[in-house]
C-alpha positions as CSV (number, residue, x, y, z in Angstrom):
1,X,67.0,-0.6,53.8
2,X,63.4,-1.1,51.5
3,X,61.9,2.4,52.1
4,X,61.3,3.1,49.0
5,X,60.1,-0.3,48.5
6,X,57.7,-0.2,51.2
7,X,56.6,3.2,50.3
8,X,55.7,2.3,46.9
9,X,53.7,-0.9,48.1
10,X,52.1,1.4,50.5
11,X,50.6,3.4,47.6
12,X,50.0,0.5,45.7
13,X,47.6,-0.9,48.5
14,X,46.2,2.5,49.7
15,X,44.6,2.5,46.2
16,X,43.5,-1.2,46.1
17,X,41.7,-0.4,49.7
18,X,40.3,2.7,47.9
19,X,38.6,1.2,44.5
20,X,36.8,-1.6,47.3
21,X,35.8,0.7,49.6
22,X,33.9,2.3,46.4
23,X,32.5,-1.0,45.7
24,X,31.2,-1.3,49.4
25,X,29.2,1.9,48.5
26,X,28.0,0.9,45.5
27,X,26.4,-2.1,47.1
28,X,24.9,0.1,50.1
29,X,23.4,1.9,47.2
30,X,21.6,-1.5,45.3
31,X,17.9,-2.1,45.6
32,X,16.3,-5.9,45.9
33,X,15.9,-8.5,43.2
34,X,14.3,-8.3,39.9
35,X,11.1,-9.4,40.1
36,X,10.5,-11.7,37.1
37,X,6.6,-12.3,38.2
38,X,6.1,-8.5,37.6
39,X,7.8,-8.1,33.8
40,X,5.3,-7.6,30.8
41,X,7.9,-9.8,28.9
42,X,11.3,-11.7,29.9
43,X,13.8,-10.8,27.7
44,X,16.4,-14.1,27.0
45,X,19.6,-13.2,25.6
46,X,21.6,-15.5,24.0
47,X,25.5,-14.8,23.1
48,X,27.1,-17.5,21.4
49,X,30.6,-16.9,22.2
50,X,33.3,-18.6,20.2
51,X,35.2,-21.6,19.3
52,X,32.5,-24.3,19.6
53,X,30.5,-21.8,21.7
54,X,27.6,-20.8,18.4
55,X,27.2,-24.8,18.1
56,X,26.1,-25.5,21.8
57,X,24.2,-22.6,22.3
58,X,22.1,-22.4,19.1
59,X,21.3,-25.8,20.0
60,X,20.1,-25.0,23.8
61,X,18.3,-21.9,22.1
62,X,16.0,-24.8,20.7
63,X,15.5,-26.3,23.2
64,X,14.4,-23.6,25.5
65,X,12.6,-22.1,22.4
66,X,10.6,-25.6,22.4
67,X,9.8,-25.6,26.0
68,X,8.5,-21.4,25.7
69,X,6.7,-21.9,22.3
70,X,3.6,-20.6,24.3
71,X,5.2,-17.7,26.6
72,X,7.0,-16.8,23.0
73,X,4.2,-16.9,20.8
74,X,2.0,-14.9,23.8
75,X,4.7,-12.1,23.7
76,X,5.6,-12.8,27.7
77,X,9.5,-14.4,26.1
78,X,11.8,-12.7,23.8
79,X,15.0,-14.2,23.1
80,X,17.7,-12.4,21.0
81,X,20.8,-13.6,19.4
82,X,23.7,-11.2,20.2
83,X,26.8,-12.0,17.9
84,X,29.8,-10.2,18.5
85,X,31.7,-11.6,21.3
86,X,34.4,-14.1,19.8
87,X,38.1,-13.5,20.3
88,X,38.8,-11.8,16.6
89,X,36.3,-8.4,17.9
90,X,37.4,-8.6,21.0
91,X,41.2,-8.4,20.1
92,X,40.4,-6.2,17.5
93,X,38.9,-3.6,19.7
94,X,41.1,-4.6,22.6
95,X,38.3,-5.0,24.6
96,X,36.7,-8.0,26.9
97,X,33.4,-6.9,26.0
98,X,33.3,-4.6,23.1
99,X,31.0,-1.7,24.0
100,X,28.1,-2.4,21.6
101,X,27.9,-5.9,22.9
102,X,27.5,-4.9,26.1
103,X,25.1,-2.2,25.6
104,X,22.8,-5.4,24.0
105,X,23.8,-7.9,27.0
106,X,22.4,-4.6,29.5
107,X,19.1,-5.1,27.1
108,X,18.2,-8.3,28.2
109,X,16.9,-9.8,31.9
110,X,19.1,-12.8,31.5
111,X,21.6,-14.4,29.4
112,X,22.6,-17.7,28.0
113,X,25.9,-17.8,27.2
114,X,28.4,-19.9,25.1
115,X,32.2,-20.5,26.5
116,X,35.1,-17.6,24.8
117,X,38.4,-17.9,24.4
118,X,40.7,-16.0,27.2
119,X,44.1,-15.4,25.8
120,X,47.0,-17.2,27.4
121,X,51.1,-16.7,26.9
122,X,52.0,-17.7,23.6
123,X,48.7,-17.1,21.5
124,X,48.5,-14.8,18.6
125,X,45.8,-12.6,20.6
126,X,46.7,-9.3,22.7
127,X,46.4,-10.3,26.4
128,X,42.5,-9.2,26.9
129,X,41.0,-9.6,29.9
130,X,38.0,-12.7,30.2
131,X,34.7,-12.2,29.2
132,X,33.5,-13.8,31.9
133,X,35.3,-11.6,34.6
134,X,34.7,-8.4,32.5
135,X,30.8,-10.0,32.4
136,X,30.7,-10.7,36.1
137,X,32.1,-7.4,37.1
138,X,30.2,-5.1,34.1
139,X,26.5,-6.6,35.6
140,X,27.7,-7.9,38.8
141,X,26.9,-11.4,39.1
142,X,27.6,-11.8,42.3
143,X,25.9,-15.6,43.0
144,X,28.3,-18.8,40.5
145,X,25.9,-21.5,40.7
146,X,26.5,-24.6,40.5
147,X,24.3,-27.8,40.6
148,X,25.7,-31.1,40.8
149,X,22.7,-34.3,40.3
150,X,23.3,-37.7,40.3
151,X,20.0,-39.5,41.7
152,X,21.3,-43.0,41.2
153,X,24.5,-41.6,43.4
154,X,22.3,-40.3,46.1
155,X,23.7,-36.9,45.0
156,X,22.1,-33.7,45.1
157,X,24.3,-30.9,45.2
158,X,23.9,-26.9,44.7
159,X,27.5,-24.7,45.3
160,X,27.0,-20.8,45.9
161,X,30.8,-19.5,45.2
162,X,31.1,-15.6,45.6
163,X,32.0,-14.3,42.4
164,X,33.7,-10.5,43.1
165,X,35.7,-10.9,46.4
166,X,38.0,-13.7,47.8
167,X,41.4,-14.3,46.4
168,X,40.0,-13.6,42.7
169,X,38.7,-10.1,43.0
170,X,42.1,-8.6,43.3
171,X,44.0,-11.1,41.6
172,X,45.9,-9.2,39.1
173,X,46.5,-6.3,41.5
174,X,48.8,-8.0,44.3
175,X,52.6,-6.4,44.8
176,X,56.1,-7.3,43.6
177,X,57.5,-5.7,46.8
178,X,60.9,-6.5,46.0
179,X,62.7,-9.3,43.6
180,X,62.1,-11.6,46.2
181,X,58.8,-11.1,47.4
182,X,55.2,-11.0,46.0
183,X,52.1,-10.1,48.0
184,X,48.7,-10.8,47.0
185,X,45.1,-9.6,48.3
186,X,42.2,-11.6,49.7
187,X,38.9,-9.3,49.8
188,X,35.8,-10.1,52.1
189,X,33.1,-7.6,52.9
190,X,30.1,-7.6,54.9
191,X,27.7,-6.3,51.9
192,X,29.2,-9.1,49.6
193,X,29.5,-12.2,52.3
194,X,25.6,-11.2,53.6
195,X,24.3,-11.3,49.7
196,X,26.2,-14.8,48.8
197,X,24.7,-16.2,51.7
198,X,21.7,-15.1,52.0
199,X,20.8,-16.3,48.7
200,X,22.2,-20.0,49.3
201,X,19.5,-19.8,52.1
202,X,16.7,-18.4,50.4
203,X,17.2,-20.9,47.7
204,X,17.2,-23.7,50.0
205,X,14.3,-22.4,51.7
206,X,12.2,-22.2,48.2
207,X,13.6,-25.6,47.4
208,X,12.8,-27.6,50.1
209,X,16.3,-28.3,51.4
210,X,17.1,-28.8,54.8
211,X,20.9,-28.3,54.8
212,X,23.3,-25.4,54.2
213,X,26.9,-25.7,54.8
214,X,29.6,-23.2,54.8
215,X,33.3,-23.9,52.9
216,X,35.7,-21.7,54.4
217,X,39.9,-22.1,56.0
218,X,38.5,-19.8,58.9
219,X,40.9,-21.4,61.6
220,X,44.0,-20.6,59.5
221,X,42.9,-17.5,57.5
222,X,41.0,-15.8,59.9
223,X,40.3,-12.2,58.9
224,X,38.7,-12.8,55.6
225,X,37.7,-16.4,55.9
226,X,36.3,-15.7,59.5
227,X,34.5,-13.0,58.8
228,X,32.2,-15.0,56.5
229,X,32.0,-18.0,58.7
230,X,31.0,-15.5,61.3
231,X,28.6,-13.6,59.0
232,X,27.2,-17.2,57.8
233,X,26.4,-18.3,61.6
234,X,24.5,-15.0,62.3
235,X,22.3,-15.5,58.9
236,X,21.8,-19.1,59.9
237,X,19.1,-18.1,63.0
238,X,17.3,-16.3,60.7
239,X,16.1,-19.5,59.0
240,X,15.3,-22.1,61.8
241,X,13.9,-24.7,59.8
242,X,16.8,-25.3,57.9
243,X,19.9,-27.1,59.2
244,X,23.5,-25.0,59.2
245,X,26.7,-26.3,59.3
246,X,30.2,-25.7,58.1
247,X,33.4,-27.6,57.2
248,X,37.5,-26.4,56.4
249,X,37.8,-26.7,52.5
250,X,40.4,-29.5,53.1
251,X,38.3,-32.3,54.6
252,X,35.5,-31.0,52.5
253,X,37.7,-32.0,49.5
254,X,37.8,-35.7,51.0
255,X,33.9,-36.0,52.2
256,X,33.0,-35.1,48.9
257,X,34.5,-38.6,47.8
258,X,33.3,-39.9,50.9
259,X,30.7,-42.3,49.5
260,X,29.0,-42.7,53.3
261,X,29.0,-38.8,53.7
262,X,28.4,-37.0,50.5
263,X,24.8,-37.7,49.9
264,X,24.5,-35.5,53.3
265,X,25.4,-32.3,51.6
266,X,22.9,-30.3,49.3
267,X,23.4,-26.3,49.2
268,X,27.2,-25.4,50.1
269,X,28.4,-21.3,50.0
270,X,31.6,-21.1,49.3
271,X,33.7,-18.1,49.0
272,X,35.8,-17.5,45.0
273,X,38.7,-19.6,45.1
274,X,37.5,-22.5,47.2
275,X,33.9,-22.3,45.0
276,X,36.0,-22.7,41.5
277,X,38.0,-25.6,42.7
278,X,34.9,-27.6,45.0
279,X,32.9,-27.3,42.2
280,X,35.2,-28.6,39.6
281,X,35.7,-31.8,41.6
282,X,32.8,-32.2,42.2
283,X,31.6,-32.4,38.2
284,X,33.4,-35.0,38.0
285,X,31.2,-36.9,39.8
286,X,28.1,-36.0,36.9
287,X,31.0,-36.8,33.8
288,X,33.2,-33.7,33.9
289,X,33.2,-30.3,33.3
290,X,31.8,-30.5,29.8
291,X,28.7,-31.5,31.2
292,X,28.2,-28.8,33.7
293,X,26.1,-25.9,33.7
294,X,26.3,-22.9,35.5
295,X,24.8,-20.0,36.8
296,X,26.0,-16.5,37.4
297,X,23.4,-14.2,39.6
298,X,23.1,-10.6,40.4
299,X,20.2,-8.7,41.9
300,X,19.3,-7.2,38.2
301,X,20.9,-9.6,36.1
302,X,21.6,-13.0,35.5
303,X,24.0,-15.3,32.9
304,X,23.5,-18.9,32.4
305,X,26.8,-20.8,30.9
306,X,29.0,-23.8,30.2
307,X,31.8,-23.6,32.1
308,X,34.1,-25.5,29.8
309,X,36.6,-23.6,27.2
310,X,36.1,-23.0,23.7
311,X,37.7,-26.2,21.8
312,X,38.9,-24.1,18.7
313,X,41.1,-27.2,17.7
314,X,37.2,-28.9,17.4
315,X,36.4,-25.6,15.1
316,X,39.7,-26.2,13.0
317,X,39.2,-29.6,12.2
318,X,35.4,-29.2,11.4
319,X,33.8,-31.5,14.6
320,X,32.4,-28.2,16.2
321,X,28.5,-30.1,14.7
322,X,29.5,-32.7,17.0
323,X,30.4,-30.8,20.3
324,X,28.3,-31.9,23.1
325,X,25.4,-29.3,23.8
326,X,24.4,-31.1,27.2
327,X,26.0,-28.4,29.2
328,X,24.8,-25.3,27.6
329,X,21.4,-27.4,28.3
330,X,22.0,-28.0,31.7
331,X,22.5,-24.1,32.4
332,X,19.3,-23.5,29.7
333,X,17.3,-25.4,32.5
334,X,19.3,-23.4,35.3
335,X,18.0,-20.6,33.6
336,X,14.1,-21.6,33.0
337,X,13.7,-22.4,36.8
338,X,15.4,-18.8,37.5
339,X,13.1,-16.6,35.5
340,X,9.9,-19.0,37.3
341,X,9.4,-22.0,34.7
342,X,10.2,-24.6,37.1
343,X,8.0,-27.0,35.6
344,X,9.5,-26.4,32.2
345,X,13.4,-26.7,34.2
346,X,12.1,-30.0,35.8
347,X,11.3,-31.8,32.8
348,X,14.1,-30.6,31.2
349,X,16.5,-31.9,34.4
350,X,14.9,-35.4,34.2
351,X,15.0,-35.2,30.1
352,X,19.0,-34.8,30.3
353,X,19.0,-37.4,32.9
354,X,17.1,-39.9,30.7
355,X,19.3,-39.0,27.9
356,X,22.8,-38.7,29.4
357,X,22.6,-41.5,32.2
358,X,19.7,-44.1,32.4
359,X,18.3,-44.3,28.7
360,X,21.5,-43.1,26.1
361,X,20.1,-44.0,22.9
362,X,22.2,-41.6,21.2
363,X,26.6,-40.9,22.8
364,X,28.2,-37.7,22.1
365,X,31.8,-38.3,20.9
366,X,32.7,-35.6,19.5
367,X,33.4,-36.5,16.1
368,X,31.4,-38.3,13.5
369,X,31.6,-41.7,15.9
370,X,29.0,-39.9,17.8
371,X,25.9,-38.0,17.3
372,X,25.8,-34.5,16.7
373,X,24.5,-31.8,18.9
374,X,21.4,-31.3,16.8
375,X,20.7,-34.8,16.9
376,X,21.0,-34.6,21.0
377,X,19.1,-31.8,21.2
378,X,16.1,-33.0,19.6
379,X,16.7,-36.7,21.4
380,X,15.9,-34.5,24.7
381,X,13.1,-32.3,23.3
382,X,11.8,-35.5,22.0
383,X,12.6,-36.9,25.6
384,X,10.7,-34.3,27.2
385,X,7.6,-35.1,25.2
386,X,6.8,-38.2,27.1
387,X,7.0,-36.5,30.5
């Protein structure tokens, strides 16, 4: 009665299955981490973005500038501004990067990015895909990192979410099989699964945590989601020292408000989808999304980033000098410890804390209730000063 249905969904999926079986080879194929240590000079590359994206960042490029005046000055830092990717070039050339921005972002070691604007139903823009996607996919950032840090809360979390497989990776390429049914794809590999978690271990292990805990629905779901609790139990005996554990991502949703079990956690792997919605809940906890930082890892590259949206209503009315730079900061101090300046990231980490939780001489509103972001951003360099 559907054979032609079937037949077509057939073909459909027979090329899905193709294009990741590709990606498993390109994987095979990658060699190990950059080594930062071994670089004549770190090149920073900072994209601004859109919307209130070139107010935050310019103001986090200070900062970091401040806290590298040395390393720049001595010719081991570079940073350099790469305009260009805002919604108006991106539409115009129909593209989610456009192809001379890229060719700068593949210039640089890492990137500090500003939020864009991803066209939705209804806006005047042609339906391009995100930047962040295209950026994740373009330099595979494999590792979304994202720390959570409350010390008066007890809380000291780090989320590795896989960033190219799970529910997300094929998300735009499931089936309309009939009228009355839709299929959709989850994607697991071995080569992806090993890298996510082997990095959530190896940071723990060079950050003096004792805990790792897996996030998956592996007793319902248990192809995809089994096969990275499975792969995450046999990387587990490979580091001894270091306590593994793992949880369904619905009670994990409820411990995380747990006030008598949450301070337990510290590094949680997660594959896509459960990563984007643990980790947004558990912002919350640290004042919301606007003041979270994030950090996207490959084995060559890496992007630091908000991971809020592009207020363009803040643009229109002229408050974009008063957009909150904190989390653009947050990710600038994500990024320092990456690249090896963990003394420069640590002051900086206890600077925001001083500044956003304990001391607050100065409150972001955004508007002209509040300070501005250059007024924040030199309350924490002063902050930093004094540490």
């Amino acid at each position: 009665m559907y054979s032609a249905q079937i037949e077509a969904a057939k073909e459909k999926f027979g090329k899905l299955l193709e294009e990741q079986l590709n990606r498993v080879e390109e994987m095979k194929a990658q060699g190990d981490f950059i080594n930062y240590k071994a670089l004549d000079k770190i090149i920073i590359g900072v994209c601004g973005g859109d919307g209130i994206g070139p107010a935050i960042t310019s103001q986090a490029q200070r900062v970091l500038e401040y806290l590298l005046e040395d390393e720049v000055k001595q010719g081991k830092v570079e940073f350099r501004v790469i305009d260009g990717l805002t919604i108006e070039r991106r539409a115009a050339e129909n593209a989610a990067i456009p192809v001379e921005v890229l060719k700068e972002l593949k210039e640089c070691h890492v990137i500090l990015k500003g939020p864009t604007t991803t066209p939705r139903k209804g806006d005047p823009w042609p339906n391009v895909e995100s930047a962040n996607v295209a950026m994740r996919k373009e330099l595979d950032l494999f590792a979304n990192v994202r720390p959570v840090r409350i010390p008066e809360q007890g809380i000291d979390w780090t989320f590795y979410r896989e960033n190219t497989e799970g529910a997300y990776a094929v998300g735009s390429k499931g089936v309309h099989v009939t009228e009355d049914l839709g299929v959709d794809f989850t994607v697991v590999t071995s080569q992806g699964t090993e890298r996510i978690i082997r990095a959530a271990f190896e940071y723990a292990k060079a950050n003096g945590k004792t805990r790792v805990t897996a996030v998956t629905k592996a007793n319902i779901i248990k192809t995809t989601d089994g096969k990275f609790l499975d792969m995450f139990k046999e990387i587990a005996r490979e580091y001894p020292d270091i306590t593994a554990d793992d949880w369904y991502i619905d009670i994990m949703t409820a411990k995380l408000v747990d006030e008598k079990r949450r301070k337990d956690f510290q590094v949680l792997v997660l594959p896509n989808l459960y990563g984007d919605i643990l980790t947004d809940e558990a912002a919350e906890f640290q004042g919301g999304v606007g003041t979270a930082g994030s950090a996207n890892i490959g084995k060559r590259y890496a992007m630091f980033e908000a991971i809020h949206g592009s207020a363009p209503r803040m643009v229109e009315e002229g408050r974009d000098i008063y957009a909150d730079p904190c989390s653009v900061i947050r990710a600038g101090a994500m990024l320092l410890s990456h690249i090896g300046y963990t003394t420069e990231a640590d002051k900086l980490y206890k600077a925001l804390d001083i500044c956003t939780v304990t001391e607050k001489k100065l409150v972001m509103t955004g508007r002209d209730t509040g300070a501005t972001g250059e007024e924040f951003a030199n309350y924490i360099m002063d902050t930093t000063r004094s540490l």
